[in-house]
C-alpha positions as MATLAB code, in Angstrom:
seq = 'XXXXXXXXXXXXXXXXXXXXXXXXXXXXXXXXXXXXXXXXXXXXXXXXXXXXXXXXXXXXXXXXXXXXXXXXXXXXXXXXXXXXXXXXXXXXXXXXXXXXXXXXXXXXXXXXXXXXXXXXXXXXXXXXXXXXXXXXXXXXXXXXXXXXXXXXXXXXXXXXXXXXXXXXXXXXXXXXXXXXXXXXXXXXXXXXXXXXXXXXXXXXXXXXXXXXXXXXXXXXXXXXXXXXXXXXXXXXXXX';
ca = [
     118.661   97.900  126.999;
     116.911   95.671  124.079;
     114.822   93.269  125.410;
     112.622   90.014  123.285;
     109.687   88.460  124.700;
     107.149   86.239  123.393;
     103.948   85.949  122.235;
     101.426   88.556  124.099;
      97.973   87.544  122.191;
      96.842   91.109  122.922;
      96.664   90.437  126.653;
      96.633   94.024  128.103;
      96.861   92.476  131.928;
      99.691   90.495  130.956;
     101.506   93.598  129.647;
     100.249   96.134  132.777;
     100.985   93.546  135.520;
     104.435   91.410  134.065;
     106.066   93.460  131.402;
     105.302   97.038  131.705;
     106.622   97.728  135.257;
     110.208   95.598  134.796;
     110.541   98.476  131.562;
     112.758  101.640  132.635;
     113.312  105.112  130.261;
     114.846  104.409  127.007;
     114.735  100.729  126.685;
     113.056   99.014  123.785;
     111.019   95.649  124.119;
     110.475   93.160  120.283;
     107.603   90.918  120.826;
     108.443   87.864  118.643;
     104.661   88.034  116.768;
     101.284   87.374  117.924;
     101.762   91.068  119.318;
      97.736   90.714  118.874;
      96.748   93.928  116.697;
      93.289   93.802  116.829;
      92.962   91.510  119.871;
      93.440   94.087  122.616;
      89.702   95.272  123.411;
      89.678   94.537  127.179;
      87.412   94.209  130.090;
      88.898   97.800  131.091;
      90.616   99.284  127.584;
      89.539   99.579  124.648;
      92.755   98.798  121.746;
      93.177  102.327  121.435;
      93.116  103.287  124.559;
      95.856  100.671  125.281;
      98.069  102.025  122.816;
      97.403  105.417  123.810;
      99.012  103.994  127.505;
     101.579  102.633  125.726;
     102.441  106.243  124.133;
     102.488  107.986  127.148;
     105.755  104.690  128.041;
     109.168  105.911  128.269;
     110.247  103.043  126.417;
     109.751  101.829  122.952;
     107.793   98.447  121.742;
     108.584   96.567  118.732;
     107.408   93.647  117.339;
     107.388   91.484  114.404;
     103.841   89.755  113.090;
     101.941   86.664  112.995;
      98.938   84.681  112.964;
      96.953   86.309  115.581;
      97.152   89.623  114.178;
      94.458   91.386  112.456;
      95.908   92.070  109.430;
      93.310   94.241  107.776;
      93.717   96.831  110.926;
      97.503   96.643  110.835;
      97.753   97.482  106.547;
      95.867  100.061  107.566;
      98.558  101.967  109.353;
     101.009  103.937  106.628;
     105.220  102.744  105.925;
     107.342  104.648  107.023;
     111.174  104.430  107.616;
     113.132  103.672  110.799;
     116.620  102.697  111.438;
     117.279  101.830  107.826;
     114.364   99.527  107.202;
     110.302  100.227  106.811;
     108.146   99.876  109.828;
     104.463  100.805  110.644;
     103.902  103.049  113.520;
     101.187  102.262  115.580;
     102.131  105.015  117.880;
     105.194  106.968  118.223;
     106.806  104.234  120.173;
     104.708  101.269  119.429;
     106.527  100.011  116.266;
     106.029   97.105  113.911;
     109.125   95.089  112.070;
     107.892   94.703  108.967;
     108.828   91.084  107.084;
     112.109   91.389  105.300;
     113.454   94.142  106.829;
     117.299   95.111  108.152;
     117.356   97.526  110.975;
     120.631   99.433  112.271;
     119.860   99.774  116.105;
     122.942  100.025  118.556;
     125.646   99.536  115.816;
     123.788   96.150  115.183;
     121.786   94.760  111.936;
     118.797   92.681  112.804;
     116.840   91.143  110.410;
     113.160   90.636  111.060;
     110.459   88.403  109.476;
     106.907   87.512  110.864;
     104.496   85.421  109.946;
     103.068   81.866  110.846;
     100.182   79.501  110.665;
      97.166   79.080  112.507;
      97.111   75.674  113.840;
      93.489   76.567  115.404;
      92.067   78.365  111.902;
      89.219   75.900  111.563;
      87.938   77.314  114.796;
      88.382   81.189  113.875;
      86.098   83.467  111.565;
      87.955   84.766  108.421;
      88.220   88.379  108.062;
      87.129   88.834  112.330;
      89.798   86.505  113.768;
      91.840   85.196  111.022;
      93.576   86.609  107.872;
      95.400   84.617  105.369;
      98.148   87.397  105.602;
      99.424   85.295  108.065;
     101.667   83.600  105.478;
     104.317   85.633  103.898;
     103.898   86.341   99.779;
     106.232   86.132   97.098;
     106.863   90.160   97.257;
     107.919   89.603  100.983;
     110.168   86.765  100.018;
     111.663   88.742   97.281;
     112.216   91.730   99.647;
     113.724   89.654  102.159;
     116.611   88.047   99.839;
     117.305   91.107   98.107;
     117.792   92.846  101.727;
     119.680   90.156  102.952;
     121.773   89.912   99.854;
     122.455   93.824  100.143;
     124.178   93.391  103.460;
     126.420   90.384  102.279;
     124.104   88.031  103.763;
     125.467   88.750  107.265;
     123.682   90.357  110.308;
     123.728   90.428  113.873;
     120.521   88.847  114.979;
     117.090   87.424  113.276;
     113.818   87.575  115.216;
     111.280   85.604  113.644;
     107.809   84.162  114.868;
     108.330   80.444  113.428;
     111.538   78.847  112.738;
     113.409   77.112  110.405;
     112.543   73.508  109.119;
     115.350   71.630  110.852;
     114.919   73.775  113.845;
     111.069   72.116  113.796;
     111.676   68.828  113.068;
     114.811   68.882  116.099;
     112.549   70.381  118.704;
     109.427   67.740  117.123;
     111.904   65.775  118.739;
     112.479   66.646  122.139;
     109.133   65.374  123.674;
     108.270   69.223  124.173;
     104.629   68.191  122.093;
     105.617   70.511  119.102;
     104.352   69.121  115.648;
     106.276   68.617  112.179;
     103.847   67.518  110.377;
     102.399   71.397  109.765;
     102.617   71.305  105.844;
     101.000   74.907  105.376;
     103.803   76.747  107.323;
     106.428   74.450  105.369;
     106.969   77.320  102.458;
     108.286   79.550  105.473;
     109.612   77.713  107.535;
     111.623   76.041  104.331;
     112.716   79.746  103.154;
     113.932   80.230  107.074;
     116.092   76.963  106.616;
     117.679   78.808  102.967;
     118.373   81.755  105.565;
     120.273   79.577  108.281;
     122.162   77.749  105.862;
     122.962   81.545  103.946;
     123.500   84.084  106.319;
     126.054   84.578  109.019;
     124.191   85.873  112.271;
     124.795   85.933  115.898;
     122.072   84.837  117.588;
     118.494   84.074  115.970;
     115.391   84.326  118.321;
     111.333   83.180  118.092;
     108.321   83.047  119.368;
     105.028   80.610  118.162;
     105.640   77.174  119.721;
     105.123   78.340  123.156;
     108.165   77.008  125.033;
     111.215   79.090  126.568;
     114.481   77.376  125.684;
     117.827   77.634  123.809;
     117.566   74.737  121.381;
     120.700   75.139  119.172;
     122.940   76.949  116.990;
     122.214   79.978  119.110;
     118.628   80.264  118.722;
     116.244   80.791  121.219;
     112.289   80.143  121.695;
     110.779   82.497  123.377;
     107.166   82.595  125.458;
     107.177   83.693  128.841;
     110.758   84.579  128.924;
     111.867   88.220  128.662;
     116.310   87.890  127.719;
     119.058   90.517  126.545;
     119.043   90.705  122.692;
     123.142   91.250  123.006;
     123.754   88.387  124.915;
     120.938   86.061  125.039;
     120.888   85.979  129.007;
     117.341   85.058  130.402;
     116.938   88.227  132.268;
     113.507   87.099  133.727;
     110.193   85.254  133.418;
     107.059   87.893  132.844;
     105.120   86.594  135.999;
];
């Protein structure tokens, strides 16, 4: 089965006690960003020995970026390819969706792209816990057109971390406490309003605004949710 969750924030208890044990052999988890590369030093693990007991998992974790990511650590980690589109692998079944990308799993294209702003980035330190890789650049804009363009502007699903503009500004709406007003995600969140109105897709989920809810046009914010990537279904809260 192919899971999507939201945002972790490089909480290793959360993922031992509420995520790791629901898992069986061969299914594959996506983490809709703030995976938290760089964030995972616990009071028991260190990050690396956290990913090293995620490697020795029968099942596979992907995820697409975000703002809490550390950004310097994760461009660290060499591109490779997997399932038709590039990917870092920060073990052999710890996986990252890199922005822009088209991946063939199950018969199914799914088009990922990360990336976000820090609403709390006057209270982190740059270059310890924040990175202005955050925000997508014009080469993964580029890459993400000419990908999308290549497969007729159709695909299955789209995970993404933010989402579109009119996706915002409805939910801004719903007395759910989620702002519109965030002008320095607008150049994203703007290009992910060119995609809805473009491309024909299925279902669309993402993480970031820290609710659990189908809002419309079959997309889906995710937090402490874990659903079915074919069908949407809320298969369970993590805890």
């Amino acid at each position: 089965m192919i899971y999507v969750t939201g945002d972790i924030h490089g909480d290793q208890i959360l993922w031992d006690a509420c995520i790791s044990n629901f898992l069986k052999e061969g299914d594959n988890i996506i983490v809709l960003g703030d995976f938290g590369i760089g964030f995972f030093d616990g009071r028991y693990w260190t990050e690396e020995m956290f990913y090293d007991y995620l490697a020795e998992q029968k099942y596979t974790v992907l995820f697409v970026d975000d703002n809490h990511e550390n950004f310097e650590k994760l461009n660290s980690f060499p591109v490779d390819q997997w399932h038709g589109g590039r990917v870092q692998f920060i073990r052999s079944n710890v996986i990252h969706l890199m922005r822009g990308e088209i991946y063939d799993i199950d018969g199914k294209k799914i088009f990922c792209f990360g990336g976000g702003y820090s609403l709390d980035k006057d209270y982190r330190v740059p270059g310890r816990t924040w990175w202005p890789q955050e925000m997508p650049d014009d080469g993964e804009y580029r890459n993400a057109t000419k990908n999308l363009e290549e497969c007729g502007f159709t695909v299955d699903y789209i995970l993404t971390h933010t989402a579109p503009a009119d996706t915002v500004e409805y939910m801004s709406r719903l007395n759910l406490g989620i702002k519109n007003s965030v002008v320095e995600e607008f150049p994203l969140t703007s290009y992910l309003q060119w995609i809805v109105e473009t491309v024909r897709y299925d279902k669309w989920f993402f993480g970031h605004f820290h609710i659990d809810a189908e809002i419309w046009r079959n997309q889906y914010a995710v937090l402490d949710s874990i659903r079915e990537l074919h069908t949407g279904e809320l298969i369970k809260n993590r805890c």
